[in-house]
N, C-alpha and C positions, 0 to 999 in steps of 0.2 A: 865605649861600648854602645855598639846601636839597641832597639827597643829588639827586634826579633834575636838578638842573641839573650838580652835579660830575659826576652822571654822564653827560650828553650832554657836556661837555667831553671826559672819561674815553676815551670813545668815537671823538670827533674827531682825538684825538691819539692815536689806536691808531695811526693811518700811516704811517709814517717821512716820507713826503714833507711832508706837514704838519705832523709835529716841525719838520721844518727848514725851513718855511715861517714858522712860529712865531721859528725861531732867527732867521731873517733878517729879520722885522721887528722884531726887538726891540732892535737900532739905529737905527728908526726908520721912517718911512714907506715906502714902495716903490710903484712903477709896476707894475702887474698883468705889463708887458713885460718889467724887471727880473727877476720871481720866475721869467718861463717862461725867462729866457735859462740860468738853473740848474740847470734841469732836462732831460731829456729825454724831455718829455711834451707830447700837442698842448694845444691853447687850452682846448678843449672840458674836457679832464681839469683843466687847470689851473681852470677854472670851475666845477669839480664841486667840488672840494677847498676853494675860496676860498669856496662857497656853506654848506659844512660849517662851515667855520671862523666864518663870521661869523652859520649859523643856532643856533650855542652862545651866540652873545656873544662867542669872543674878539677877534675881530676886527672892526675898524669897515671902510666901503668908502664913499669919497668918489670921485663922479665928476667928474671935468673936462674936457670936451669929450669926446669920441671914448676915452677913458682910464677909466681906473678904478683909483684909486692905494687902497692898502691900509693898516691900522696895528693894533698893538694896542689893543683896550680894557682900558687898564691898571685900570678899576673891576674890573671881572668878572677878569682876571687873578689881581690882589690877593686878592680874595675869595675862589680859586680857592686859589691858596699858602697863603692862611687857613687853609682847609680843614685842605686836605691838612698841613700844619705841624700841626696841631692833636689828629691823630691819634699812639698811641701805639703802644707794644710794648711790652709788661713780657714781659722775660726775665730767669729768674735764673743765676749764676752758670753751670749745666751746660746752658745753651742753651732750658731749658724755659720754662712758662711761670706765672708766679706770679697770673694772672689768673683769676679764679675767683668 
């Protein structure tokens, strides 16, 4: 995963609503009607956010008639925790930093 893809993820999860849009599919799929019944936002918002989410890759959108059910893309996820796992912090004992 390159730096400008983590970082349109980066960016998409700046929201809290879409943190926890994230939290709640990641039990699994969900009905676009499930995610608004959480919230207290109209359709139109909820489609702004679900548009964000899935113009990064994290999330896939499978339509079924009239619906539009949602899921994680656990590739780009992974790669995403990749990332970010992969990054470090050297500090020494007095909080500083031995990076140099």
């Amino acid at each position: 995963m390159n730096t400008i893809d983590v970082a349109l993820i980066c960016k998409a999860l700046g929201d809290s609503n879409r943190l926890q849009i994230i939290q709640m599919l990641s039990d699994g799929e969900k009905c676009g009607c499930k995610l608004l019944e959480a919230f207290e936002i109209t359709q139109p918002t909820l489609s702004h956010h679900m548009k964000v989410l899935c113009g990064c890759g994290l999330v896939n959108v499978r339509r079924e008639g009239k619906w539009s059910r949602y899921s994680l893309n656990c590739e780009t996820f992974f790669a995403f925790k990749q990332f970010i796992g992969s990054l470090e912090c050297c500090k020494n004992e007095n909080g500083g930093c031995d990076c140099q």
